[in-house]
N, C-alpha and C positions, 0 to 999 in steps of 0.2 A: 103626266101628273096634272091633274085639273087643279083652276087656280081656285076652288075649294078648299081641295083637300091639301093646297100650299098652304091656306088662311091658318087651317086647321091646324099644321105641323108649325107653323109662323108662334097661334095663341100657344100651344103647348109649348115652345122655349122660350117663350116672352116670358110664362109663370114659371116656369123654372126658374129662368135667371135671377127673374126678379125677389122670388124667396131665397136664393143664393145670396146674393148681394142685400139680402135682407141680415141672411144669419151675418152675414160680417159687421156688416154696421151693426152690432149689437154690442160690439166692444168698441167703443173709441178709439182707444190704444192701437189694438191689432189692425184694424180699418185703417189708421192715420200712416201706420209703417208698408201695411196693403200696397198703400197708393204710393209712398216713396220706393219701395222695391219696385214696382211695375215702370215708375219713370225711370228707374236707374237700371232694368231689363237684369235685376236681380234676381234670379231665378229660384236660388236655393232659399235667400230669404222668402219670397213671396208666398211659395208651396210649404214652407216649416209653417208661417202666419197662417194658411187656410188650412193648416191639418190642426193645427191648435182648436180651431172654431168648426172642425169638423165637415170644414170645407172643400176639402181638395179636390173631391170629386168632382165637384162643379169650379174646375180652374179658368179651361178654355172660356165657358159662359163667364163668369167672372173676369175675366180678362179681356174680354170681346165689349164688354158694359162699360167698361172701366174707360178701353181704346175711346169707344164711340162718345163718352163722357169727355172725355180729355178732350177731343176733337173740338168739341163745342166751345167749350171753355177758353182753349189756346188760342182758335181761330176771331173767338169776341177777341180775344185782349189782341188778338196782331189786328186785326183788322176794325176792331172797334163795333158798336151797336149797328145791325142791321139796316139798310136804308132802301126800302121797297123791297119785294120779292125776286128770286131767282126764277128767270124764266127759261125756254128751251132754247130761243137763240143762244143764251148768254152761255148756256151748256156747250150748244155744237161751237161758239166763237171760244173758249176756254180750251177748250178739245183741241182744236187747230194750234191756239199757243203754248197748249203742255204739248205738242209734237215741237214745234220750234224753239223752244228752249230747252230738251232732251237732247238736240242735236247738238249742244253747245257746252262742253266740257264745265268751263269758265261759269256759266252760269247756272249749270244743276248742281254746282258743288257749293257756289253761292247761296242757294234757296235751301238748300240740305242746311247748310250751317245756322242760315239765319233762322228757321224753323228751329231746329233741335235745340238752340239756344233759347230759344223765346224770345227773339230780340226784335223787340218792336216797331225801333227804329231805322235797325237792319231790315227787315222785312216792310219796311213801308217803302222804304228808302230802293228796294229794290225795285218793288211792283209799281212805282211811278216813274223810276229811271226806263222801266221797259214796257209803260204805257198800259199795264194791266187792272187798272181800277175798276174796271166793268166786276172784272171775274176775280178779284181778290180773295174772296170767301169758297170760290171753287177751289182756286189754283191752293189754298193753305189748307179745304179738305181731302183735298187731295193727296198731297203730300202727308197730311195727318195720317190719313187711312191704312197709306201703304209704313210709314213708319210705325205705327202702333201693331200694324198687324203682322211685322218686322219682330216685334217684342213679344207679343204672344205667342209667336212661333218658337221660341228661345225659353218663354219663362215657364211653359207647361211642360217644357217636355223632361222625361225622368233622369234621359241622359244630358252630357257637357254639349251642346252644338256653337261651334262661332256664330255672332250676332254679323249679317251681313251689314254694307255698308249702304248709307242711305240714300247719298249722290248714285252710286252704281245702281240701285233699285230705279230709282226716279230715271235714270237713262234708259232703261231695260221695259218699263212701265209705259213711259214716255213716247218710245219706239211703237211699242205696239199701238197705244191710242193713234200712233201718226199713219202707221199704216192704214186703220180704220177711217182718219179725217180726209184720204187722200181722194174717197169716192163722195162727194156732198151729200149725194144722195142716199147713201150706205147710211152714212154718219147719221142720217136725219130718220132716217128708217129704227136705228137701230136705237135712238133715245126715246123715239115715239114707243116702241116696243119695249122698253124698258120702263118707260111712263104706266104705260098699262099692265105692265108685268106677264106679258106677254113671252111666258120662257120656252114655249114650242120654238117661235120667230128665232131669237136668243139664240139658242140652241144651233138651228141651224147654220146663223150665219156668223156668231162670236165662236160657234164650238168646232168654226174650221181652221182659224187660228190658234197658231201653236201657243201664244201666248194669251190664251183664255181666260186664265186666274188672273194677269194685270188687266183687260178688259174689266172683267170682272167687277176688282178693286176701284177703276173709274166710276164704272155706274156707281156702285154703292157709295162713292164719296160725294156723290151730287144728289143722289135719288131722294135721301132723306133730306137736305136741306128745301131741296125743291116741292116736296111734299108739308113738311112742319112748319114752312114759314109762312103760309095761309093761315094754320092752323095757330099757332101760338102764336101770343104777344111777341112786342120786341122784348127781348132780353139782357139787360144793363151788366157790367163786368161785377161780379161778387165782390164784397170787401175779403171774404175769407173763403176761399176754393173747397177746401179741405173740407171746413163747415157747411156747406150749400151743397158737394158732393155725398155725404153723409147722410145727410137729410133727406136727400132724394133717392138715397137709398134702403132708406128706412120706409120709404112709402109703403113697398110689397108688403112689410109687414104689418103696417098699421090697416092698410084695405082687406087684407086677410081674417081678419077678428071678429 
């Protein structure tokens, strides 16, 4: 597939999504319990709320917006307003510390708690006990990514599935990136190729590992910050989430008109 016709299939779910997440924001109400079912990986709630608004069909995209929303939001408030841009060393140096804290029971069960909680002081509290201030904003999209995309896998689907556990994802995830960090060069090959969106390269060298989909989940948790923070302003923590998430979800529809 040429990275054309990638652009192409990219714009065609961007406007889907984003008219999805348009009809919702159209109720307040329904949007506001949307977004608490999806953090509580409420399922049956979530999907009764988008069948109301005649959403359901568009759950997974609905729910992928939502992850990648959260993401944003939770990692400003743990980590606070941006301070310079993420670059690709600070990628491949993350990369190496999400394999060495993977290997460490004691502390992926740690970073799972202090994430899922929100807790800001737990999680500052961590990433300075273990010297990670460079890659703070990596290492908490990181973990975002793979937890949201934990939830989504649970809240769309039509059957009961158990919600796996997030410490044991992050070891599992963890693992893989380490195997990846253990060749320098590999490691530096494979984010330069992912920079460029280079998914032939990809392909062949992520798609020989068994665990491809948490490689996967890496990239994606770094690709976008590393891309939009050229791009956008810094952005200061919301007085009201809820409010500011709504808002921005009403965009599709208002550019639509």
């Amino acid at each position: 597939m040429s990275n054309t016709t990638q652009n192409l299939d990219l714009a065609t779910l961007a406007g889907r999504t984003g008219q999805a997440v348009a009809t919702l924001a159209k109720n307040d109400t329904v949007f506001r319990a949307a977004v608490d079912a999806f953090r509580a990986g409420d399922g049956d709630s979530f999907t009764r709320l988008l069948e109301q608004v005649d959403a359901l069909l568009y759950c997974e995209e609905i729910c992928r917006w939502l992850a990648s929303k959260e993401c944003v939001l939770e990692c400003l408030e743990l980590c606070g307003p941006a301070k310079g841009e993420i670059t690709v060393e600070q990628v491949a140096g993350a990369a190496v510390e999400i394999a060495r804290i993977s290997q460490d029971e004691e502390l992926v069960e740690t970073l799972a708690d202090v994430v899922e909680r929100r807790d800001v002081a737990g999680y500052r509290a961590f990433i300075t006990s273990q010297k990670l201030e460079a890659y703070c904003r990596l290492i908490c999209h990181w973990v975002c990514t793979i937890r949201f995309s934990l939830i989504c896998e649970v809240v769309c689907r039509p059957e009961a599935i158990a919600e796996k556990e997030l410490a044991d994802q992050l070891s599992l995830a963890g693992k893989a990136v380490g195997q990846l960090a253990k060749d320098p060069e590999q490691l530096k090959q494979v984010i330069d190729a992912a920079v460029a969106l280079n998914c032939e390269f990809l392909q062949g060298v992520v798609g020989g590992f068994n665990d491809c989909f948490l490689i996967c989940w890496w990239i994606c948790s770094w690709r976008s910050i590393l891309f939009c923070g050229p791009i956008c302003r810094p952005v200061d923590i919301p007085k009201n989430y809820i409010e500011e998430m709504r808002g921005f979800a009403e965009l599709p529809g208002r550019l639509d008109r």
